[in-house]
Backbone as CSV, one residue per row, in Angstrom:
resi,resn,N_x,N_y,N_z,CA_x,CA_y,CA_z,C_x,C_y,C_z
1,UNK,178.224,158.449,137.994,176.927,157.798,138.100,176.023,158.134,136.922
2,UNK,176.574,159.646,136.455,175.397,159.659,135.422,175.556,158.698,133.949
3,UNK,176.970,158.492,133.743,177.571,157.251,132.654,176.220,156.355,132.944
4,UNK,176.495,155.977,134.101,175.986,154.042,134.371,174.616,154.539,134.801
5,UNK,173.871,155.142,134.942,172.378,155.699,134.357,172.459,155.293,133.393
6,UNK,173.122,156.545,132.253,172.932,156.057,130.783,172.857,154.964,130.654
7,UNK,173.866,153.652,130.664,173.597,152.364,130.316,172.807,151.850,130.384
8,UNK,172.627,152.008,131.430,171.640,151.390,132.562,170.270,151.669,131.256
9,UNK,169.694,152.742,131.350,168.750,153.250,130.411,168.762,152.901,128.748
10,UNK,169.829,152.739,128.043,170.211,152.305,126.845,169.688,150.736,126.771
11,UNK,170.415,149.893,128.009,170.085,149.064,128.254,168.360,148.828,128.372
12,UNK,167.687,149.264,128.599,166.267,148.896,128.918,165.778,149.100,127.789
13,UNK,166.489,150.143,126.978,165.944,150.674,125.713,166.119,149.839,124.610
14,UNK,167.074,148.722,124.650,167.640,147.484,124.047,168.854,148.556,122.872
15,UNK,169.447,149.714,123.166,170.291,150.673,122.190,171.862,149.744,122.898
16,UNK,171.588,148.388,122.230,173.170,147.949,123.284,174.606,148.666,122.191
17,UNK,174.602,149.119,121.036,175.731,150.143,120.964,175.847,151.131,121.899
18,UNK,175.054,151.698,122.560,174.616,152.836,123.028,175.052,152.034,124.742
19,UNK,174.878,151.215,124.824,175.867,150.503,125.943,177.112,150.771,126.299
20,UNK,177.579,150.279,125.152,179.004,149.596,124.811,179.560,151.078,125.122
21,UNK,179.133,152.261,124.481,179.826,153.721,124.693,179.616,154.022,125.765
22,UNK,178.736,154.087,126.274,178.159,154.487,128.030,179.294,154.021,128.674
23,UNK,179.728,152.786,128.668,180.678,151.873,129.273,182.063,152.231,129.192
24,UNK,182.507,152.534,127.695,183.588,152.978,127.418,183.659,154.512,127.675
25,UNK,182.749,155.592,128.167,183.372,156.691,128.829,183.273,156.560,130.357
26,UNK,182.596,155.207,131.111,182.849,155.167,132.141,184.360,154.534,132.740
27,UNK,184.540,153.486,131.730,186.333,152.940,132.076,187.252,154.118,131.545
28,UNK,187.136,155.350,130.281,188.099,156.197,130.287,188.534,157.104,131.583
29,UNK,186.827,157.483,132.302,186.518,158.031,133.191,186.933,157.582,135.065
30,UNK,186.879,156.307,135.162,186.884,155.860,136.690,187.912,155.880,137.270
31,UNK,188.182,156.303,138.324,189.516,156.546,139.016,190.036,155.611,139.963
32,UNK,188.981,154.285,139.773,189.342,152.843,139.994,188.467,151.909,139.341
33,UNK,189.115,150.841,139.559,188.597,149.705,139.351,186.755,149.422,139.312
34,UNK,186.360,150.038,140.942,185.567,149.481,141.359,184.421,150.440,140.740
35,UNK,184.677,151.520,140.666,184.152,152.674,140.063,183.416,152.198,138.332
36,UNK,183.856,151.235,137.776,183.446,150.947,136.481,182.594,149.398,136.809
37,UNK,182.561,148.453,138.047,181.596,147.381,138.144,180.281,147.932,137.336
38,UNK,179.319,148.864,138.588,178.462,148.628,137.670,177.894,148.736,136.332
39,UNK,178.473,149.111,135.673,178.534,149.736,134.267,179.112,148.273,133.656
40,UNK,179.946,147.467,133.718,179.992,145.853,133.286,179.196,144.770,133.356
41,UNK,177.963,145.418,134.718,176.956,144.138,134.202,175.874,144.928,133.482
42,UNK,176.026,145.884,133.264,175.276,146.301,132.342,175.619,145.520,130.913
43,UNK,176.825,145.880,130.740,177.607,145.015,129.296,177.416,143.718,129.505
44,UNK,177.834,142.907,130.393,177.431,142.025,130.244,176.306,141.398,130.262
45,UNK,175.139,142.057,130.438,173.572,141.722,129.997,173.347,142.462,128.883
46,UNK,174.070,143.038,128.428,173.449,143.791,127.125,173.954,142.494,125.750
47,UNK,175.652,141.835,126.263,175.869,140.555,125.538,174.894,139.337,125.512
48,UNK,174.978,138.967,126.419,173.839,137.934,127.308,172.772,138.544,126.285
49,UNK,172.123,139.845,126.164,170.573,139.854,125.043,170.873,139.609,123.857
50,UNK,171.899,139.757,123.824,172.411,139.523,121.924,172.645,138.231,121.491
51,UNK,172.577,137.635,122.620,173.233,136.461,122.119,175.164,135.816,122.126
52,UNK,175.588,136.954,122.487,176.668,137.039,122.800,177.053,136.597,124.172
53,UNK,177.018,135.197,124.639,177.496,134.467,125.822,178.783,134.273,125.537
54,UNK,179.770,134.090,125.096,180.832,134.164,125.394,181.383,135.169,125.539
55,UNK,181.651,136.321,125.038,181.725,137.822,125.393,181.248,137.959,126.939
56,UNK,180.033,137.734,127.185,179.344,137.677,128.138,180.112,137.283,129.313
57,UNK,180.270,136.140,129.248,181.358,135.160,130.006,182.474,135.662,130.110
58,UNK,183.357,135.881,129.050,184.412,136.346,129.155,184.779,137.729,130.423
59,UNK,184.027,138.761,129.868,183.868,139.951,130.523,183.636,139.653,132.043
60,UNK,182.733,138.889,132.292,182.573,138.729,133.874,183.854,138.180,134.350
61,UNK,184.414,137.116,133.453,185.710,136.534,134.369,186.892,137.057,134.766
62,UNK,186.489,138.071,133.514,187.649,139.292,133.357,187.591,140.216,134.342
63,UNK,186.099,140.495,134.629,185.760,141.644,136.069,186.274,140.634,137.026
64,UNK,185.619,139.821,137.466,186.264,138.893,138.723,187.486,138.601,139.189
65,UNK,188.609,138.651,137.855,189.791,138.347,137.906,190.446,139.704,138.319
66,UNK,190.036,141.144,137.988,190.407,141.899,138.464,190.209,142.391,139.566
67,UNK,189.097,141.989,140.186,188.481,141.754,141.793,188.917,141.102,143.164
68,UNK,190.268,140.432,141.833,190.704,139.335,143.243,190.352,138.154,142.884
69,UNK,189.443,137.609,142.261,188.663,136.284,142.310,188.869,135.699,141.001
70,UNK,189.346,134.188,141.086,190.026,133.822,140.382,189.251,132.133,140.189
71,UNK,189.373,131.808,138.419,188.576,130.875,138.476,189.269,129.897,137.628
72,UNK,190.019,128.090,137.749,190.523,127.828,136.735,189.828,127.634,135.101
73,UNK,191.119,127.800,134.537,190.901,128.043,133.026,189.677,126.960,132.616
74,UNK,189.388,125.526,132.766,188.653,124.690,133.611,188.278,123.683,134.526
75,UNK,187.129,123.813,134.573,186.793,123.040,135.641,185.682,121.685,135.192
76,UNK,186.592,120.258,135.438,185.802,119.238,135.120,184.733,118.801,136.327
77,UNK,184.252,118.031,136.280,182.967,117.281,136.962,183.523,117.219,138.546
78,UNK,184.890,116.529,138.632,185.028,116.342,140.070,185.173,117.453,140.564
79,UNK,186.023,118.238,139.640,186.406,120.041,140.380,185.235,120.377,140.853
80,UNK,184.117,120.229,140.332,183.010,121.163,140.724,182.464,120.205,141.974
81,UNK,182.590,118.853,141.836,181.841,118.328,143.115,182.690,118.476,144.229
82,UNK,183.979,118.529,143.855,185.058,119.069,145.043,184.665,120.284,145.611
83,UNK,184.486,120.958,145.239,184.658,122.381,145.434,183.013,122.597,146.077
84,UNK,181.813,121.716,145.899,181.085,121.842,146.044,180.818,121.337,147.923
85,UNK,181.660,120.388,147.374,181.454,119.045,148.840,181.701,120.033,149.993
86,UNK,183.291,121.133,149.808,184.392,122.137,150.431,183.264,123.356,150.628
87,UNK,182.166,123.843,150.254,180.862,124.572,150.589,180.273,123.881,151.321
88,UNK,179.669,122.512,151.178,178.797,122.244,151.667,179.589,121.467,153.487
89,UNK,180.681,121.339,153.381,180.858,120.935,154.919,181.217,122.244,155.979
90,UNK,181.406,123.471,155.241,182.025,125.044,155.939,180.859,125.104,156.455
91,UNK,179.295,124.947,155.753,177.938,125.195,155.960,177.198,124.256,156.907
92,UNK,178.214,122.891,157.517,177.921,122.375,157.800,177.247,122.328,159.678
93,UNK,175.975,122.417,160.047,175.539,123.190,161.613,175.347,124.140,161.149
94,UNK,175.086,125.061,160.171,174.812,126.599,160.316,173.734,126.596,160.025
95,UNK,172.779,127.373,160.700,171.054,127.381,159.968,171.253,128.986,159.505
96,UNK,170.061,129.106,159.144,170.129,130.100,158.628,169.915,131.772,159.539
97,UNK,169.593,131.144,160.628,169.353,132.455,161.949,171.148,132.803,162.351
98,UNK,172.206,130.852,162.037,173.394,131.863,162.298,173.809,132.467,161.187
99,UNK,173.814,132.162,159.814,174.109,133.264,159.273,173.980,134.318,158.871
100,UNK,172.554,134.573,159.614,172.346,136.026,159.815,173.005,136.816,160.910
101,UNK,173.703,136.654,161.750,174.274,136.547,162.729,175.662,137.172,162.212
102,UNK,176.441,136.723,160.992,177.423,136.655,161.029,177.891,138.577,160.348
103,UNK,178.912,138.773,160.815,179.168,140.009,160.674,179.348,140.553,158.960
104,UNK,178.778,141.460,158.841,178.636,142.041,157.369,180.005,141.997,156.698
105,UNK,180.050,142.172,155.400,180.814,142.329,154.546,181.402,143.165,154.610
106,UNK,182.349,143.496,154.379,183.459,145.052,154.616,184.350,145.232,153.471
107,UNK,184.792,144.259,152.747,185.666,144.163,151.564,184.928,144.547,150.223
108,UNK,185.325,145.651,149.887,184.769,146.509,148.739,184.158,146.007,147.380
109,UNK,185.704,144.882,147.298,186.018,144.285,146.456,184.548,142.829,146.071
110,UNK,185.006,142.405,147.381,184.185,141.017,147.293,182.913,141.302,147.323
111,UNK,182.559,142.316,147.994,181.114,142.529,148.130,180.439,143.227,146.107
112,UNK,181.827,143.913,145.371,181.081,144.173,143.912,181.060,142.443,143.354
113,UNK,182.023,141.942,143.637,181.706,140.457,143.060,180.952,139.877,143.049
114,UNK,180.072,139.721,144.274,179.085,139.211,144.337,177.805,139.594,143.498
């Protein structure tokens, strides 16, 4: 935790080299996967300030993909209204009192994805 402080702090400080290392003794360091999330959106907002959106991009898809969550290489206009339509009918009758209702998250994984 004290790594992803540092970043965390480098980050505010706009020292995004000073990121990038924070980051890289937290992935030499983590004894999983999940253990190095937050320390990647650190990187990836420290890209995102630079100007560096594809890096940016990249890195998240790269965290996600190691998360389990998987996104095609791309996605045209219908994919997204498909995929959108396939949200919007699961949601379909639910207000928002039931999905408060619905039982918490438990998956380690999905819940850093988010």
């Amino acid at each position: 935790r004290l790594y992803t402080s540092t970043a965390e702090a480098e980050l505010v400080n706009a020292n995004m080299s000073e990121v990038e290392a924070a980051v890289a003794v937290i992935s030499n360091g983590a004894f999983c996967f999940l253990d190095r999330v937050p320390s990647l959106v650190f990187l990836i907002i420290s890209y995102a300030t630079q100007g560096e959106m594809t890096k940016a991009i990249s890195t998240g898809f790269d965290a996600l993909a190691k998360l389990g969550i998987s996104f095609p290489p791309s996605a045209g206009t219908l994919t997204i209204i498909r995929d959108a339509m396939k949200t919007k009918t699961k949601l379909r009758g639910k207000t928002n009192e039931k999905l408060k209702q619905l039982p918490l998250m438990t998956d380690e994984s999905k819940i850093a994805a988010m």
